[in-house]
N, C-alpha and C positions, 0 to 999 in steps of 0.2 A: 222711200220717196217715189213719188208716181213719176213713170215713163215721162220725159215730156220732146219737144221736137229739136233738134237742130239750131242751135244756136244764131245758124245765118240765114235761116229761114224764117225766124221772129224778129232779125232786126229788118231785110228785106218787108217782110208784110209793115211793121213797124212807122215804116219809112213812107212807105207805100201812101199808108194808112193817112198820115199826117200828114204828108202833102198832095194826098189825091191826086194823086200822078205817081205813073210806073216811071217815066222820063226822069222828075227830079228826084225820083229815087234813086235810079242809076246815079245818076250826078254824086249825088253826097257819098253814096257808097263806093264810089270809083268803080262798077260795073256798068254792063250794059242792062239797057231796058228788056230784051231778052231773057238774061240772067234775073232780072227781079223778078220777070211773069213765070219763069219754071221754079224758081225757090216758092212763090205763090202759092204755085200750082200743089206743090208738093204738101204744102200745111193745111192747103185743102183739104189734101185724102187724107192727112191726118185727123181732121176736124171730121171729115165726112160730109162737108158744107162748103157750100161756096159761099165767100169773104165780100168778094166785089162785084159787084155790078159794071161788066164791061161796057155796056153795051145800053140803052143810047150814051154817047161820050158828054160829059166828062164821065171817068171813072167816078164812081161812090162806094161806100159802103154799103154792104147785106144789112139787114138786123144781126146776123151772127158777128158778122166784123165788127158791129159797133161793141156790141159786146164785147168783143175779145181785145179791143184796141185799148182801152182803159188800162186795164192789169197788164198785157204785153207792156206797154209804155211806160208806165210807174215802175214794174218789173226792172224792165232797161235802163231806165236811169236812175235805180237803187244800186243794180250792180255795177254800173260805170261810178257813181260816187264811193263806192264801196272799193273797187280797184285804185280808184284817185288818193282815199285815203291809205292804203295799204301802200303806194306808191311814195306817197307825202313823207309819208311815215318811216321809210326805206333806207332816209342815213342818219336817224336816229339810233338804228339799230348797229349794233358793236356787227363788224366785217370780224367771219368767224374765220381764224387764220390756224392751221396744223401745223407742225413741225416736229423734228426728232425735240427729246429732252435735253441732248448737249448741245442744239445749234442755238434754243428757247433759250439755257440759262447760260451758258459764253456768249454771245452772240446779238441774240436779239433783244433780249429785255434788257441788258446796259443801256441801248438805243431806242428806247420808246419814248424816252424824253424827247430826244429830237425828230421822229415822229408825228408826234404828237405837236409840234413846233409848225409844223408847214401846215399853209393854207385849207380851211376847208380839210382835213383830215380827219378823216371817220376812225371813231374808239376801235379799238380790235380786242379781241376775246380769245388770246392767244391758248394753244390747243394742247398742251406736251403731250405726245407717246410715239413711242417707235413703231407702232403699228400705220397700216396702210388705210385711212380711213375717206368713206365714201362720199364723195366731194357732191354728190346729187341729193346727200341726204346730211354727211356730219357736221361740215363745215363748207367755207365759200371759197379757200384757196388754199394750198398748201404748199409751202417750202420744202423741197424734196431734195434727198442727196441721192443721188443715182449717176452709174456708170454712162448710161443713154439717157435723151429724153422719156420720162415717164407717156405711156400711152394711155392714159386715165382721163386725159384733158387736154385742151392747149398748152403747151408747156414755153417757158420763154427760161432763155437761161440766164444764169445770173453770174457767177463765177465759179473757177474750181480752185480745188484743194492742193498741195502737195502735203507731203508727210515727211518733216525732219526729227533725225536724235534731236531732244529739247529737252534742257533740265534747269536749274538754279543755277547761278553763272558759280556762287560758294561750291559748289561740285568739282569747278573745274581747277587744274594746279594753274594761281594767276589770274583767275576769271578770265581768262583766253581758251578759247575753242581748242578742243583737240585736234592732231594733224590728222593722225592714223587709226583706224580700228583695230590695232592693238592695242593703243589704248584705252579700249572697255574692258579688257583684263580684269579681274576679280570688281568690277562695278557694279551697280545692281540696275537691272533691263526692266521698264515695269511695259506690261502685257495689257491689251484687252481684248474681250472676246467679239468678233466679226462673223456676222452670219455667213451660214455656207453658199448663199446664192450670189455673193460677191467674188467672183470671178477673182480679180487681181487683188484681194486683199493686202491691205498697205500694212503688213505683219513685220514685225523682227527678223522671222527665218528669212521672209524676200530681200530684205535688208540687208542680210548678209550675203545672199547669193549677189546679187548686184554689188556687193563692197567687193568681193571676190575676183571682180573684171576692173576693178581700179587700183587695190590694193595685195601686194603676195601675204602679207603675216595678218591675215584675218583670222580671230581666235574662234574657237570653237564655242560654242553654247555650255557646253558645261563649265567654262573656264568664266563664267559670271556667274552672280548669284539672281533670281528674278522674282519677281513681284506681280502677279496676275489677278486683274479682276473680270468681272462680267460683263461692268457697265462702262463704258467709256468715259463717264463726270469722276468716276470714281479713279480712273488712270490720272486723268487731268487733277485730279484733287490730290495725289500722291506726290505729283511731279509738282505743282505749286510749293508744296512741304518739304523739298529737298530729300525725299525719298529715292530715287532713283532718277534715271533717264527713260525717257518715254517716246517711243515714235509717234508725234502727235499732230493734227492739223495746225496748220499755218492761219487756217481761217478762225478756227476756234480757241486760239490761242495768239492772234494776231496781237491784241490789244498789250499782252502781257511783255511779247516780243521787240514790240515799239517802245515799251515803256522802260525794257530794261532788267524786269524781274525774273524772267526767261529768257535764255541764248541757246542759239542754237550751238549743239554741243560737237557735230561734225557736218561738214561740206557735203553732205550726200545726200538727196531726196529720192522719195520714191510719189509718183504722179498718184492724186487722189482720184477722188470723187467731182463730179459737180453739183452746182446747186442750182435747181430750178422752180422758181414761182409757176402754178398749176392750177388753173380754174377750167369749169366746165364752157363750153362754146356756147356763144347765146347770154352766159351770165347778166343778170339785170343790173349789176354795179360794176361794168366794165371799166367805167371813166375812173371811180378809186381806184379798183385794180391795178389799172395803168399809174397812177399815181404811184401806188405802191410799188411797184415795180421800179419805177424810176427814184425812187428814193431809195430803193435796198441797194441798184448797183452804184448810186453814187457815196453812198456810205466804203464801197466796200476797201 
């Protein structure tokens, strides 16, 4: 595509052009008269010709300006009707939302229904993967769990996590909570795998070193048997089945908690994660955003 000039240089002449006057061009463009004649001036030496006839006043058109002002100005307001509809068009389009796999299926998709219940509420095109993905280019916002705010974008935070024993309440002798961590005695621990760049991983062994400053007869690890997987839906999916006891989010397992199908199986937490909604500065769908926002923390 051929070179062409400066975009506030064609609407300046533009402007110019059509009101035959540099003054009420300044006006509509919110600069001064000044500022119109050196953007002018400049598409001048682009052209290699002079545009307007300053001089006797009023201002007119060259022959070259007459030429040039037709296609400039149909130019201009092809591409303003062309941004209008691209804009019109704007919450039509599903608000592409990221998130991990466990927060997407605990979490958020039970609640899309009521989502989708409020006002004026743009579809969303919800994202799964535990990868970190590029908010300039893969998607428009992302629910992030991080120890800090994410510095990828404006971050707003939403709520954080603890991590308790939680298993089937048939686990327990009575359906009542255990007193002591001796009590996990020959029980089975189910495990999942935490990347290494999470500092305070909310793990078993922390678990125990922490029961260790509240309780004397904390059993040793060998003294259970355990159950480990990779993915965290897959711990959560063990521990719904009465498979073991899981150190699991309270967020992610909240629903199950209130309802009664999961107890928590000892008085001990250990401090999560948070949760923060993440979009780029500038975003052109700020006012959903905020929306969204205000609907995830009052869900929570």
């Amino acid at each position: 595509m051929p070179k062409l000039p400066p975009l506030i240089e064609l609407q300046a002449f533009e402007a110019a052009a059509r009101h035959l006057s540099f003054k009420k061009a300044a006006a509509e463009l919110y600069v001064t008269p000044t500022a119109i004649s050196h953007q002018i001036r400049q598409l001048e030496r682009y052209c290699g010709q002079s545009l307007f006839r300053r001089h006797p006043r009023p201002v007119a058109l060259t022959e070259a300006g007459a030429r040039l002002f037709p296609g400039v100005h149909d130019g201009l307001e092809a591409f303003a009707e062309a941004m209008a509809s691209v804009k019109r068009n704007a919450g039509n389009q599903p608000l592409r939302l990221t998130t991990t796999h466990a927060f997407a299926s605990r979490w958020l998709v039970p609640r899309l229904s009521l989502w989708h219940k409020q006002p004026d509420a743009p579809s969303l095109e919800v994202i799964g993967t535990d990868a970190v993905l590029d908010l300039r280019r893969d998607a428009d916002v992302a629910i992030r769990n991080a120890a800090t705010p994410p510095r990828d974008g404006v971050a707003k935070a939403l709520f954080r996590e603890s991590f308790w024993p939680i298993c089937s309440p048939g686990l327990l002798p009575g359906r009542c909570p255990l007193k002591r961590a001796a009590e996990l005695r020959g029980r089975v621990l189910i495990h999942f795998h935490w990347p290494p760049s999470i500092a305070k991983a909310a793990t078993w062994q922390r678990w125990f070193t922490t029961a260790q400053r509240r309780w004397r007869d904390v059993p040793e690890t060998s003294e259970m048997d355990h159950l480990s997987f990779r993915e965290e839906l897959h711990a959560l999916e063990a521990v719904l089945t009465g498979q073991g006891i899981g150190l699991l989010s309270d967020v992610l397992v909240g629903d199950e908690l209130k309802a009664g199908t999961l107890v928590k199986a000892l008085d001990l937490k250990l401090s999560g994660l948070g949760f923060y909604l993440v979009h780029t500065a500038g975003h052109p769908r700020q006012q959903e955003i905020a929306a969204l926002s205000s609907w995830l923390q009052s869900e929570r």
